[in-house]
MDAnalysis code that builds the backbone (N, CA, C; Angstrom):
import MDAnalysis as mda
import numpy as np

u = mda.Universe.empty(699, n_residues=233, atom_resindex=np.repeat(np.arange(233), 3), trajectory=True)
u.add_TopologyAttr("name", ["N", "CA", "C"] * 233)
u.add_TopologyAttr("resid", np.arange(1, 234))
u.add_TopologyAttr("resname", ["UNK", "UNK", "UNK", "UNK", "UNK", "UNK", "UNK", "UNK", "UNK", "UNK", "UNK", "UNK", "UNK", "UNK", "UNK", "UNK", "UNK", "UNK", "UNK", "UNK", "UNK", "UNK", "UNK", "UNK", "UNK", "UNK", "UNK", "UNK", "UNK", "UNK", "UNK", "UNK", "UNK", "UNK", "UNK", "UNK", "UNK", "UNK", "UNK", "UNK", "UNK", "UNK", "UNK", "UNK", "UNK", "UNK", "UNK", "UNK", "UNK", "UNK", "UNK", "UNK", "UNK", "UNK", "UNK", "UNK", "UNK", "UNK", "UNK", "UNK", "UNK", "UNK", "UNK", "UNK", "UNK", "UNK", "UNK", "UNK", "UNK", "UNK", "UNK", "UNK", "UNK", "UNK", "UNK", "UNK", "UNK", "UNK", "UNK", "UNK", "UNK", "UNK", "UNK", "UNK", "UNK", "UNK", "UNK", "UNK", "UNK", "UNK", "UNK", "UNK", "UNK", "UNK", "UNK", "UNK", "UNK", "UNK", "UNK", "UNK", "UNK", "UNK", "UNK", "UNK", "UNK", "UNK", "UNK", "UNK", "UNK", "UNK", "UNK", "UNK", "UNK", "UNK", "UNK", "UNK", "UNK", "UNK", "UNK", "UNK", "UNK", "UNK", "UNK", "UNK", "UNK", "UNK", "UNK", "UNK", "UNK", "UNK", "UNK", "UNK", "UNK", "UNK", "UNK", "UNK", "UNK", "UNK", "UNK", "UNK", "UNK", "UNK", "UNK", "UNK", "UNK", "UNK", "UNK", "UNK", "UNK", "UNK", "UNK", "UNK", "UNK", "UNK", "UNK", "UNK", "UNK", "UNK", "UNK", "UNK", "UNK", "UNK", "UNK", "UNK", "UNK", "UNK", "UNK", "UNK", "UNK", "UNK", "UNK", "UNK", "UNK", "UNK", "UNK", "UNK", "UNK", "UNK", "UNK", "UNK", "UNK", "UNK", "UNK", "UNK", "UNK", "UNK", "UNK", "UNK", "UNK", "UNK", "UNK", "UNK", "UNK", "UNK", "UNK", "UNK", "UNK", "UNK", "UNK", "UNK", "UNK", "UNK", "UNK", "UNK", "UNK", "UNK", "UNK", "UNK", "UNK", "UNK", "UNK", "UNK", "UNK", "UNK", "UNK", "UNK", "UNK", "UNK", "UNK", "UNK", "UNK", "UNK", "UNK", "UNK", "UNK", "UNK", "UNK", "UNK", "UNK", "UNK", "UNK", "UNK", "UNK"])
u.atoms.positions = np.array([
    [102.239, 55.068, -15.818],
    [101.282, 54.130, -15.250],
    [100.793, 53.188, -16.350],
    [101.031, 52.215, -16.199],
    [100.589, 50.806, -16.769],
    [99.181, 50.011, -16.689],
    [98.386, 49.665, -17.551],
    [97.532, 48.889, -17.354],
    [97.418, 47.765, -18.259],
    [96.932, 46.465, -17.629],
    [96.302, 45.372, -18.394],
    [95.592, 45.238, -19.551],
    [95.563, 45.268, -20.251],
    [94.453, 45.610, -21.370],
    [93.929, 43.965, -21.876],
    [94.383, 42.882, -21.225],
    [93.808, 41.619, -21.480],
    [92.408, 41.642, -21.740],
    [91.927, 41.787, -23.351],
    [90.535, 40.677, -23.136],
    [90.646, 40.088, -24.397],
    [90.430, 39.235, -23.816],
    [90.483, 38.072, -25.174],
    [88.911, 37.255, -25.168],
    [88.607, 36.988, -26.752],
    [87.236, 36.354, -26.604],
    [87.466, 35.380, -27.700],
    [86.627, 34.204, -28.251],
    [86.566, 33.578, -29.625],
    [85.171, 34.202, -29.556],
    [84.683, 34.201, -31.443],
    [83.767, 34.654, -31.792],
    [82.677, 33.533, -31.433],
    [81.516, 34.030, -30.428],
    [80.424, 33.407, -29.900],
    [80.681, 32.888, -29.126],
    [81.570, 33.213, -28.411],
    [81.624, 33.300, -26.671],
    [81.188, 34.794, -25.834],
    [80.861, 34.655, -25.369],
    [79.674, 36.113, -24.310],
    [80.409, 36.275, -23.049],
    [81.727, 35.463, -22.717],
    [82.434, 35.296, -21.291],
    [83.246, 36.749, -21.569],
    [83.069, 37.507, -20.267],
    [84.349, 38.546, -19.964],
    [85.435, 37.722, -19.913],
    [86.351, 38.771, -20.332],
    [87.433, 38.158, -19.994],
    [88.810, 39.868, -19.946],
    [87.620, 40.407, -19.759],
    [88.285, 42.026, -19.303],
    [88.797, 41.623, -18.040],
    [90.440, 42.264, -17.892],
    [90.906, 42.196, -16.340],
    [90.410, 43.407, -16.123],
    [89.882, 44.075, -14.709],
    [88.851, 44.813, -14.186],
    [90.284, 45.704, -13.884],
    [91.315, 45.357, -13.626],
    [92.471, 46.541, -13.097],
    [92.278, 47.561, -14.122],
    [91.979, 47.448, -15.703],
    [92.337, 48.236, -16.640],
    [90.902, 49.150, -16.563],
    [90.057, 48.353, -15.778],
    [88.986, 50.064, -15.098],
    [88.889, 50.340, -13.983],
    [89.845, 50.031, -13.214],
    [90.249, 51.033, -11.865],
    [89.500, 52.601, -11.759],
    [90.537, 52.982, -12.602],
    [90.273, 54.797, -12.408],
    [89.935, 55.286, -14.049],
    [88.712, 55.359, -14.301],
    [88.467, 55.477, -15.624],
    [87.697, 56.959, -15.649],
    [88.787, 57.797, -16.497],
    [88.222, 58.971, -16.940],
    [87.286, 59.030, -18.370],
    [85.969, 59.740, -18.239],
    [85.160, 59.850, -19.324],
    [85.439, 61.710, -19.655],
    [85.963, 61.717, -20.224],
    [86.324, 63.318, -21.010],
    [84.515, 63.912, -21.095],
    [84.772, 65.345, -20.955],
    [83.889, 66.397, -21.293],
    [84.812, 67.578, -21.028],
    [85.209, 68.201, -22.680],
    [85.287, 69.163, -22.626],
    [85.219, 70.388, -22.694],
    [83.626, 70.880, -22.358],
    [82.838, 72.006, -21.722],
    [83.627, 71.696, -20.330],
    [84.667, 70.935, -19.335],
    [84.477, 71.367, -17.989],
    [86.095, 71.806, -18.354],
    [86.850, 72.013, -19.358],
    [88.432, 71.931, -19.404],
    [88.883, 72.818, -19.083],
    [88.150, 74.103, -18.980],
    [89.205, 75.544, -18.860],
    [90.111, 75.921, -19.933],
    [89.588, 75.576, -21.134],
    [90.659, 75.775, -22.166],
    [91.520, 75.322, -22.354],
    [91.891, 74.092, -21.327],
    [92.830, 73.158, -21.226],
    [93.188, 72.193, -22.917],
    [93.677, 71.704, -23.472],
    [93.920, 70.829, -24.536],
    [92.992, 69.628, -23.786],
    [92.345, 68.710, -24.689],
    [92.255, 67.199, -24.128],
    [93.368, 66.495, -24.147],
    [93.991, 66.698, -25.036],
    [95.513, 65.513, -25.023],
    [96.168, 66.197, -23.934],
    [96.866, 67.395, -23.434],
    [97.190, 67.806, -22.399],
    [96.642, 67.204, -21.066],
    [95.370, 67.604, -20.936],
    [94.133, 66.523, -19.974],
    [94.284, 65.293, -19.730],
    [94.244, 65.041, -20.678],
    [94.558, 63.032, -20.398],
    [95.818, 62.533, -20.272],
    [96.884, 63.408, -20.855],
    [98.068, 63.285, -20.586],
    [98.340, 63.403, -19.270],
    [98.257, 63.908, -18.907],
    [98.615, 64.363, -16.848],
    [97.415, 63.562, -16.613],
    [96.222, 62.999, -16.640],
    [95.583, 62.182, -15.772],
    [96.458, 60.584, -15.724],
    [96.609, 60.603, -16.609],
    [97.533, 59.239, -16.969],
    [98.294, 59.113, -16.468],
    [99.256, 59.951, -16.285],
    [100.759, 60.280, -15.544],
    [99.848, 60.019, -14.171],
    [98.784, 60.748, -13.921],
    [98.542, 60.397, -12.192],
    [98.137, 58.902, -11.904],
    [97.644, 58.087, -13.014],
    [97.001, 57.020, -12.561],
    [95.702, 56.452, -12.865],
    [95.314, 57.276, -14.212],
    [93.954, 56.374, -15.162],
    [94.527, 55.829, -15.600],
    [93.557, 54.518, -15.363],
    [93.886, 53.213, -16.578],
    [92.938, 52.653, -17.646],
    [92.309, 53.855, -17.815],
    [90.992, 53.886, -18.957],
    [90.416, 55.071, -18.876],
    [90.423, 55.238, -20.644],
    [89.839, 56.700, -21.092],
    [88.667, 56.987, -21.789],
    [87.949, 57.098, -21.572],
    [86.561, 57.072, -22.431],
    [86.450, 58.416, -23.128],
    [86.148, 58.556, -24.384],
    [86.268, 59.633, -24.926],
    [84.653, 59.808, -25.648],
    [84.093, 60.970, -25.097],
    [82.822, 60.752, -25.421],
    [82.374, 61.725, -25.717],
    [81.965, 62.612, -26.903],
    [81.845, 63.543, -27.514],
    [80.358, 63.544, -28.478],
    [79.386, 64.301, -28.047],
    [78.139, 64.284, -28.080],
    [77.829, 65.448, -29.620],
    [78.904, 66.269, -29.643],
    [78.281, 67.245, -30.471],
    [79.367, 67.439, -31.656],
    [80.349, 66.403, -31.532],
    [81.359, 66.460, -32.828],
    [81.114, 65.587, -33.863],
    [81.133, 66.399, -35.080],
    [80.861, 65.864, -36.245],
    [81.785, 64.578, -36.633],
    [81.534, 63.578, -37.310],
    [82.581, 62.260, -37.508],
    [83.986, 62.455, -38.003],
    [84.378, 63.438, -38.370],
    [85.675, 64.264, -39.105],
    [86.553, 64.186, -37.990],
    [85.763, 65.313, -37.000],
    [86.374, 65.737, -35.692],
    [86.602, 64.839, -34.479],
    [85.494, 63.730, -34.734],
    [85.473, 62.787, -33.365],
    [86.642, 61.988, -34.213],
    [87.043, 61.226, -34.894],
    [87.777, 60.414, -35.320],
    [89.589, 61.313, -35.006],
    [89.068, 62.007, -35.379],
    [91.087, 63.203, -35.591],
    [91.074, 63.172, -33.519],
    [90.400, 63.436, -33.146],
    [90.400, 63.269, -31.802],
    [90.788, 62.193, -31.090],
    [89.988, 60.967, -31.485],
    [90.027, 59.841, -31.035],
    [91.293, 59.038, -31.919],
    [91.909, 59.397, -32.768],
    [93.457, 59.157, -33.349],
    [94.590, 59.988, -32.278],
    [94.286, 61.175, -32.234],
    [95.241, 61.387, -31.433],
    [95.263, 60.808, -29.632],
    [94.491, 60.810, -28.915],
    [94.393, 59.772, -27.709],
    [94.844, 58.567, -27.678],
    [94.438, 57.658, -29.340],
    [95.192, 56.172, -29.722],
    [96.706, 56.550, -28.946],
    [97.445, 57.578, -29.444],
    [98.470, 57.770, -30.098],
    [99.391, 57.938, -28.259],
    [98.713, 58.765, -27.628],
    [99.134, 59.292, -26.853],
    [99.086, 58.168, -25.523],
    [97.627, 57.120, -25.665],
    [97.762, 56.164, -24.576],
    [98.178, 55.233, -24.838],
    [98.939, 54.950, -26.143],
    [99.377, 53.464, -26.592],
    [100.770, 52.749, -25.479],
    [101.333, 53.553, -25.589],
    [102.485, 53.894, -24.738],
    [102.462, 53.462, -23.501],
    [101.382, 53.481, -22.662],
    [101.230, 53.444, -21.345],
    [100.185, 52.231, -20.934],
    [99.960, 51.927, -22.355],
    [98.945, 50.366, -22.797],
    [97.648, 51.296, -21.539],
    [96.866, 52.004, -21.560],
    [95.845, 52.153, -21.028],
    [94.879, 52.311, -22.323],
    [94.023, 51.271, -22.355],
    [92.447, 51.453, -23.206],
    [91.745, 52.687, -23.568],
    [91.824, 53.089, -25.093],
    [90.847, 53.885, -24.898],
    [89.450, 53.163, -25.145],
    [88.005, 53.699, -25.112],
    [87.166, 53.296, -24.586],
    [86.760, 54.595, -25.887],
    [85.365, 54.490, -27.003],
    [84.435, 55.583, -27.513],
    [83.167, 55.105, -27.033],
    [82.533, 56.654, -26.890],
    [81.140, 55.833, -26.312],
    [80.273, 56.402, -27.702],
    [79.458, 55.072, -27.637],
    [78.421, 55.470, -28.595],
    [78.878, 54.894, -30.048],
    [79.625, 55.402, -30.619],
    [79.856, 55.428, -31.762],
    [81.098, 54.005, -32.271],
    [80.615, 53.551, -32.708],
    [81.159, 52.215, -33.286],
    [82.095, 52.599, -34.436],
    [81.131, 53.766, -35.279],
    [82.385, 53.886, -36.530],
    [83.410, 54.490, -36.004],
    [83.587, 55.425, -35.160],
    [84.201, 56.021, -34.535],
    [85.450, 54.682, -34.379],
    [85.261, 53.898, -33.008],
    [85.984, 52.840, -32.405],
    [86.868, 52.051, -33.168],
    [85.938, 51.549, -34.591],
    [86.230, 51.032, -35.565],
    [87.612, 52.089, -36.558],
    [87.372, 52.700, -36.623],
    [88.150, 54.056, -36.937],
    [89.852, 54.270, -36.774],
    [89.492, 54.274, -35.833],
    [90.852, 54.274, -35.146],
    [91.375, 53.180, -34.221],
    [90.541, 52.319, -33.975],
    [91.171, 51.044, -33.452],
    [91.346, 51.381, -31.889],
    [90.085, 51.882, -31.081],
    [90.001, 51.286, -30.001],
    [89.857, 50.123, -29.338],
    [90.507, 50.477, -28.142],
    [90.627, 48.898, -27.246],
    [89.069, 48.667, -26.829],
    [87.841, 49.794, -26.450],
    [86.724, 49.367, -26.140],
    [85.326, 50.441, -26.312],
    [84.140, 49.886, -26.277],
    [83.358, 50.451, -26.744],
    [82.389, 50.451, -25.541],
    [81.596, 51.912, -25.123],
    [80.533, 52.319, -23.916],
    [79.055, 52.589, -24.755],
    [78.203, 51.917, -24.796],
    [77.187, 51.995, -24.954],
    [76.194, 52.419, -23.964],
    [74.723, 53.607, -23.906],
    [74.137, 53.778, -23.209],
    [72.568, 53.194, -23.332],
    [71.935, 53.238, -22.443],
    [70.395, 52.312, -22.941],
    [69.229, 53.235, -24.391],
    [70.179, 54.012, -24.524],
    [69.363, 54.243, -26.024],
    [70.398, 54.335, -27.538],
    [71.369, 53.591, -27.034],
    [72.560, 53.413, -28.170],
    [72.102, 52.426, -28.691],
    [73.047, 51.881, -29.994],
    [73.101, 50.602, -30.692],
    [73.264, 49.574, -29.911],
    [71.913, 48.552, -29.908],
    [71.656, 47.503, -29.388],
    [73.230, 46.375, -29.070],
    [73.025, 45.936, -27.939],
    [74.370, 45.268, -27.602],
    [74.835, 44.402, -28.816],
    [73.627, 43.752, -28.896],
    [74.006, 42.074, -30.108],
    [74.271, 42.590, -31.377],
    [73.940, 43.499, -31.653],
    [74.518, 44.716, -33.152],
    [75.582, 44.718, -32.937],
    [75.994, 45.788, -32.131],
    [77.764, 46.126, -31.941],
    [78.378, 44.699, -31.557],
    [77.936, 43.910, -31.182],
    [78.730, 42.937, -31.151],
    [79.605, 41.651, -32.512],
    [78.385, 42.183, -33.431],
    [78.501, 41.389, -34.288],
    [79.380, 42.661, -35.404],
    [79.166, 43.714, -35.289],
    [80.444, 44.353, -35.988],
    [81.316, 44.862, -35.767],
    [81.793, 44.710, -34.035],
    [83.280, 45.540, -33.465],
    [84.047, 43.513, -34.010],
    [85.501, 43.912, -33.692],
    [86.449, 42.422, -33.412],
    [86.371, 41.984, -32.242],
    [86.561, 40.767, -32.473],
    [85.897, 39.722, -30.660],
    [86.989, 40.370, -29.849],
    [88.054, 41.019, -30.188],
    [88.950, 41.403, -29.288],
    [88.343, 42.848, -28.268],
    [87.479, 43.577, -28.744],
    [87.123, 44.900, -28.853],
    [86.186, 44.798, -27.518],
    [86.159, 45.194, -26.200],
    [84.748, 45.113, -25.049],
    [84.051, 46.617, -25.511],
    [83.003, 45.772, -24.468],
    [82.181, 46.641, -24.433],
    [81.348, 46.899, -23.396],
    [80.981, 47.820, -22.632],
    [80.696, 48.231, -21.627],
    [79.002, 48.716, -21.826],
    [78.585, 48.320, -21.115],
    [76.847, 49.078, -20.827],
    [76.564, 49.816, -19.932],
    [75.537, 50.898, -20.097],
    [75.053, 51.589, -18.933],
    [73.990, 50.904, -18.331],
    [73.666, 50.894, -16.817],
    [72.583, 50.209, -16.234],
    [71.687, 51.333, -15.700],
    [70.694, 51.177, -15.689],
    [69.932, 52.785, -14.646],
    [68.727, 52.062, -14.145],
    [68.500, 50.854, -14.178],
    [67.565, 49.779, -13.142],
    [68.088, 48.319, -13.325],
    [67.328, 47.908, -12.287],
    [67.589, 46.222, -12.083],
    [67.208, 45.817, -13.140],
    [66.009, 45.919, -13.788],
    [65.452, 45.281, -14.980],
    [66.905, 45.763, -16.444],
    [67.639, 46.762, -16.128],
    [68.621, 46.894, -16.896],
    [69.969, 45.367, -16.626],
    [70.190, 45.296, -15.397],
    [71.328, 44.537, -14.684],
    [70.610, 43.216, -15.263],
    [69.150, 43.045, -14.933],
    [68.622, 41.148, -15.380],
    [69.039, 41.353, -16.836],
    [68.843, 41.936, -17.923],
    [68.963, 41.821, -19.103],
    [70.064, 41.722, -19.386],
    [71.704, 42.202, -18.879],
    [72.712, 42.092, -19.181],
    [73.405, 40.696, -19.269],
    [72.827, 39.635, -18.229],
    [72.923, 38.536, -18.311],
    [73.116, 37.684, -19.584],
    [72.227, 37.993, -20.163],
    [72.111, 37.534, -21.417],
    [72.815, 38.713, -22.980],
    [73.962, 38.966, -22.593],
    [74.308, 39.851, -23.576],
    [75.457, 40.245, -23.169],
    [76.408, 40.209, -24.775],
    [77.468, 39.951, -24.338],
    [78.747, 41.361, -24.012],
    [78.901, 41.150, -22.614],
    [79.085, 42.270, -22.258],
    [80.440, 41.728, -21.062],
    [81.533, 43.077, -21.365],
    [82.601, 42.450, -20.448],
    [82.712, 43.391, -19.211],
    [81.874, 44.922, -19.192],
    [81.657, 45.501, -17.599],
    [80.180, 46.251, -18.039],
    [79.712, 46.210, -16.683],
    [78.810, 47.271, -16.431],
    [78.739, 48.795, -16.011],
    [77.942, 49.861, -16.458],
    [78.668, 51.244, -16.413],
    [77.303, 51.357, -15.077],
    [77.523, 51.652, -14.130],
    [76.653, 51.445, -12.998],
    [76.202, 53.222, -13.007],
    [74.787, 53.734, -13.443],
    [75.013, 55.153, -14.122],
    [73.703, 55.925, -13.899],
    [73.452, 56.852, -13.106],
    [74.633, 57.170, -12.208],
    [74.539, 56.912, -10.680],
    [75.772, 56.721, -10.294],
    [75.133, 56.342, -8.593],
    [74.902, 57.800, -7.783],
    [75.564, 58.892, -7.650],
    [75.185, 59.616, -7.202],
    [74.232, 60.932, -8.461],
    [73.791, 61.765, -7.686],
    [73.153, 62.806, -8.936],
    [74.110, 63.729, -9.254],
    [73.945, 63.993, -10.597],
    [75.401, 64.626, -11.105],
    [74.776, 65.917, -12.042],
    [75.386, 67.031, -12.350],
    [75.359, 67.793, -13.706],
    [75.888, 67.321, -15.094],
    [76.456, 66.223, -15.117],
    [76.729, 65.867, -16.157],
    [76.194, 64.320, -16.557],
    [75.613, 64.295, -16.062],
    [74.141, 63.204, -16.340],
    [73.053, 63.600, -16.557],
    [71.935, 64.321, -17.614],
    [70.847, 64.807, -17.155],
    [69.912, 64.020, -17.406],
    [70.071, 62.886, -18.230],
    [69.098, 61.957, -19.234],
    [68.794, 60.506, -18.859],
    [69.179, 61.025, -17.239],
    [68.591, 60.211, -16.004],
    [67.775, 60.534, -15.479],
    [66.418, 59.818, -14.648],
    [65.764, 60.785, -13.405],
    [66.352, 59.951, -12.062],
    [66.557, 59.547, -12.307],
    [66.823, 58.385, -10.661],
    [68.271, 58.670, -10.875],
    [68.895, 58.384, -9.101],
    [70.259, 58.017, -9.622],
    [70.191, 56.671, -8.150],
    [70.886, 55.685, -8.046],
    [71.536, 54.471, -7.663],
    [71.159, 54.402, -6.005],
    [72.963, 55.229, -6.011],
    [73.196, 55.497, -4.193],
    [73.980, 54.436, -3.865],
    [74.150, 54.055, -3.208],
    [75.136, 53.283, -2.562],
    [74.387, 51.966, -2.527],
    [73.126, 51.790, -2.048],
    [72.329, 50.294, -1.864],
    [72.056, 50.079, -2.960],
    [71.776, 51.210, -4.277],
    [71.795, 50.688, -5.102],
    [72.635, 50.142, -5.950],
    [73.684, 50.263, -5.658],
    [74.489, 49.621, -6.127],
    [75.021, 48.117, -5.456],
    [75.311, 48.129, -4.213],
    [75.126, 46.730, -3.248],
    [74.105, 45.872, -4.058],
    [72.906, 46.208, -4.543],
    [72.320, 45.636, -5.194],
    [72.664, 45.266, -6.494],
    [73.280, 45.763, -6.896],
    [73.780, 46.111, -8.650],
    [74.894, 44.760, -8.595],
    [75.285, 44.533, -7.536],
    [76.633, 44.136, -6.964],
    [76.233, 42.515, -7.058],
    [75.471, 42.151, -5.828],
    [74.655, 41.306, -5.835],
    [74.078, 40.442, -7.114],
    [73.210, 41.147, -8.123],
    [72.739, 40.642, -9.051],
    [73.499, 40.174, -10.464],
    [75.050, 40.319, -9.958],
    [75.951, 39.907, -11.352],
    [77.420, 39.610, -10.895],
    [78.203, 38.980, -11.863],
    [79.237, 38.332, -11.634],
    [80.371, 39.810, -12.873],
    [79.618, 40.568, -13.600],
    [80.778, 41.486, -14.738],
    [81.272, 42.450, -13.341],
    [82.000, 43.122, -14.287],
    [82.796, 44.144, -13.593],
    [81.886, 45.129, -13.490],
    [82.157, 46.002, -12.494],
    [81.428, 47.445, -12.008],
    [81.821, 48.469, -12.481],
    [81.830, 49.578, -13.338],
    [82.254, 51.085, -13.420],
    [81.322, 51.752, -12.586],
    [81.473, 52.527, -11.827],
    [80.551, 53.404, -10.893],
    [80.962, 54.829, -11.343],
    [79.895, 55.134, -11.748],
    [79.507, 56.871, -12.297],
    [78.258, 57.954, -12.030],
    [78.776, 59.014, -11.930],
    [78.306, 59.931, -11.576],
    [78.383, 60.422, -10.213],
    [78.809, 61.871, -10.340],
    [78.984, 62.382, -8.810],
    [80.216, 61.831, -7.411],
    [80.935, 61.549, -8.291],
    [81.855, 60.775, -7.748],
    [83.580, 61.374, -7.950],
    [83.739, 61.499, -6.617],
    [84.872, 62.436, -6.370],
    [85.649, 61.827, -4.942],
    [86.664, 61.898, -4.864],
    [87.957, 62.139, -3.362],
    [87.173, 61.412, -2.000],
    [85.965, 62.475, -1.713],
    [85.520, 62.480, -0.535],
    [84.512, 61.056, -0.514],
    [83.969, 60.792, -1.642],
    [82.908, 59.137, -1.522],
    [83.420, 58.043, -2.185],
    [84.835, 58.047, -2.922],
    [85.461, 57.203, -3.553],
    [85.853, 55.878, -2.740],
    [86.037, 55.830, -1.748],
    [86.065, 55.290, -0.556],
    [84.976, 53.965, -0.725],
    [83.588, 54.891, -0.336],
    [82.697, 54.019, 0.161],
    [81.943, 53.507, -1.534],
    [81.874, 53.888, -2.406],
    [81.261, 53.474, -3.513],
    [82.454, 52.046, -3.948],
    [83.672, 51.920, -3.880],
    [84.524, 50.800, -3.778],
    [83.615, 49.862, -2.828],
    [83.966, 50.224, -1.705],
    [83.527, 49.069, -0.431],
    [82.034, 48.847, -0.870],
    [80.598, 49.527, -1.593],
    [79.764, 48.929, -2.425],
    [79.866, 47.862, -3.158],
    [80.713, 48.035, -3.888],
    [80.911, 47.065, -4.534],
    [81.904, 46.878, -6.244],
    [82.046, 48.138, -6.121],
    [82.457, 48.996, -7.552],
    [84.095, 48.275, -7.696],
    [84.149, 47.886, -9.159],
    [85.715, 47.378, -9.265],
    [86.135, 48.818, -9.675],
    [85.605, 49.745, -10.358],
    [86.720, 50.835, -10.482],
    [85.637, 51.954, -10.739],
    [86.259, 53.023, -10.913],
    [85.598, 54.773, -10.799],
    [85.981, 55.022, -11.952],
    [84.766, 55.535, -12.374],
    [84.573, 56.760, -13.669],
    [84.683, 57.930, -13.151],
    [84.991, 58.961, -13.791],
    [85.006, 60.036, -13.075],
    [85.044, 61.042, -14.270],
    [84.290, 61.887, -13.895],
    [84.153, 63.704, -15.451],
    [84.904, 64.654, -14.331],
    [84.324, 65.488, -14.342],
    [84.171, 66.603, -13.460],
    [85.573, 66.740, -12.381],
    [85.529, 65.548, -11.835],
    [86.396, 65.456, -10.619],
    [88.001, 65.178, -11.037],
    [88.245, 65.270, -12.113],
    [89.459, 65.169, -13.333],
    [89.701, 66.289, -14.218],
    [87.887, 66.397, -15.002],
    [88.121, 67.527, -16.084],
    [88.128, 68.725, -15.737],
    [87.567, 68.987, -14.571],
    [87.286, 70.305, -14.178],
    [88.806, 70.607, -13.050],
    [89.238, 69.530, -12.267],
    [90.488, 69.270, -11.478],
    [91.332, 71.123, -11.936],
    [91.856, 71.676, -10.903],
    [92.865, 72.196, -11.180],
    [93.878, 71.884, -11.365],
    [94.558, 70.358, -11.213],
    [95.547, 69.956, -11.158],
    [94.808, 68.820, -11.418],
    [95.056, 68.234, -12.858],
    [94.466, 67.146, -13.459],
    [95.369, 65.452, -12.735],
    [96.511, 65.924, -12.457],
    [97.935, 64.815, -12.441],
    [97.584, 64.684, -10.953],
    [97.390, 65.646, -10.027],
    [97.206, 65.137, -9.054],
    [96.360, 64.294, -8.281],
    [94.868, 65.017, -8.878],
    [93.636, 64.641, -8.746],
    [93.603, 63.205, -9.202],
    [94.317, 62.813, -10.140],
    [94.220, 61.348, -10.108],
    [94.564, 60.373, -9.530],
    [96.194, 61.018, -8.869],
    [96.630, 60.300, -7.907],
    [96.363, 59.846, -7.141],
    [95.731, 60.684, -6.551],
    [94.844, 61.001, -5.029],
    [93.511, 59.598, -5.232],
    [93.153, 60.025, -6.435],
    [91.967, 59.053, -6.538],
    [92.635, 57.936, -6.896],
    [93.706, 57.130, -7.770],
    [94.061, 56.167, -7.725],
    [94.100, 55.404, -6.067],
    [95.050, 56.167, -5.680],
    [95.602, 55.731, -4.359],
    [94.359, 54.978, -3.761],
    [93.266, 55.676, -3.517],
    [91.808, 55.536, -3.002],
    [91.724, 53.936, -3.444],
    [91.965, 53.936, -4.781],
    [91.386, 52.917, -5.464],
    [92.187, 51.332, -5.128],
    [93.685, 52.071, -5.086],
    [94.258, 50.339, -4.872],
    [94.476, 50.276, -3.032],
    [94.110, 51.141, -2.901],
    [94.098, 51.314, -0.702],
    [92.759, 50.262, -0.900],
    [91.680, 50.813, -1.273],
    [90.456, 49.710, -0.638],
    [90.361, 48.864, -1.536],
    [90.567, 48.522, -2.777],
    [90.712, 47.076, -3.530],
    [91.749, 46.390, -2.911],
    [93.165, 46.376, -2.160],
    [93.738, 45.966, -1.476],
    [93.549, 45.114, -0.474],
    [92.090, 45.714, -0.015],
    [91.337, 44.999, 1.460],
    [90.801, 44.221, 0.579],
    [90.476, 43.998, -0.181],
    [89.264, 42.906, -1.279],
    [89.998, 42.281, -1.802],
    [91.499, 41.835, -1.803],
    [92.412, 41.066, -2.154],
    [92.476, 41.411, -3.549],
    [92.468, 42.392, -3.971],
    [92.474, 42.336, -5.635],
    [93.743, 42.908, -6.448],
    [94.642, 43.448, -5.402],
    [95.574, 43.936, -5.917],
    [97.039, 42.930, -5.178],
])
């Protein structure tokens, strides 16, 4: 499975120019849900099913370990041109030469990382209110991490989560791309698209998957069935 990885910027331009196909079906790794599974194993068979973006996001690994990690994923999604994505960590990104960077509302300020990733490098934000979505306007940003729309266990450092209107709203108030996260699986993948969402994040409903290759499929399919009706594919 193939993805776009087009974004191109000149330095002090703020325009996306992320094609939104390359976050269709975007897996964010946690592996506390793996079963002892490998991550490169993990992402390997999600890929094969149909992610076209990997976010690798590792909360409790020392910079040694997140980097040897995030080298081997380079290595393994180069091949299939799908983006990896580090969240948080810039040296990290910088490191190994990711395609993009996920920032959350208590990370390094957007206009920071902007001025030390390469204009080639996106970067993604988390939103968790409107007053988050008005501010993005002004900052240069090529998708929004819409977070979380449903309530999840692997979100806790939220109190609110979205919902569906909230996101119609989310939708409404901007022209970037959508990632829609949290709580999001098979059975609502459906209707969080027809919201408004250009593509799905997904933990749990991948990492935890008994069948990582399939589970993606299944959710790809979801993804280019109702972007299809929205003329986007």
């Amino acid at each position: 499975m193939r993805s776009d990885l087009s974004c191109s910027r000149k330095r002090g331009d703020n325009v996306a120019r992320l094609n939104p196909d390359a976050l269709r079906l975007y897996l964010v790794t946690d592996q506390s849900l793996m079963r002892g599974r490998s991550l490169v194993d993990l992402v390997d068979a999600a890929v094969q099913g149909g992610v076209s973006c990997v976010q690798l996001r590792e909360k409790h690994l020392g910079t040694r370990e997140f980097v040897e990690q995030a080298l081997m994923l380079k290595k393994l999604l180069a091949p299939h041109r799908v983006p990896l994505v580090i969240n948080d960590r810039i040296d990290v990104a910088l490191a190994c030469g990711a395609e993009g960077v996920h920032l959350g509302q208590r990370d390094l300020p957007v206009d920071q990382a902007r001025r030390l990733l390469p204009p080639e490098v996106f970067i993604g934000w988390s939103v968790e209110t409107m007053d988050d979505v008005a501010q993005s306007a002004g900052l240069p940003l090529d998708y929004l991490g819409v977070s979380p729309v449903f309530a999840t266990p692997t979100k806790t450092d939220t109190k609110n989560f979205w919902g569906l209107q909230g996101l119609i709203a989310v939708r409404a108030a901007t022209r970037l791309p959508l990632v829609a996260i949290g709580g999001i699986h098979a059975g609502n993948a459906s209707d969080v698209l027809r919201a408004g969402a250009d593509g799905l994040a997904v933990v749990s409903a991948l990492c935890a998957a008994d069948d990582p290759g399939t589970a993606a499929a299944e959710l790809r399919s979801l993804c280019d069935a109702e972007l299809k009706t929205r003329g986007l594919r």
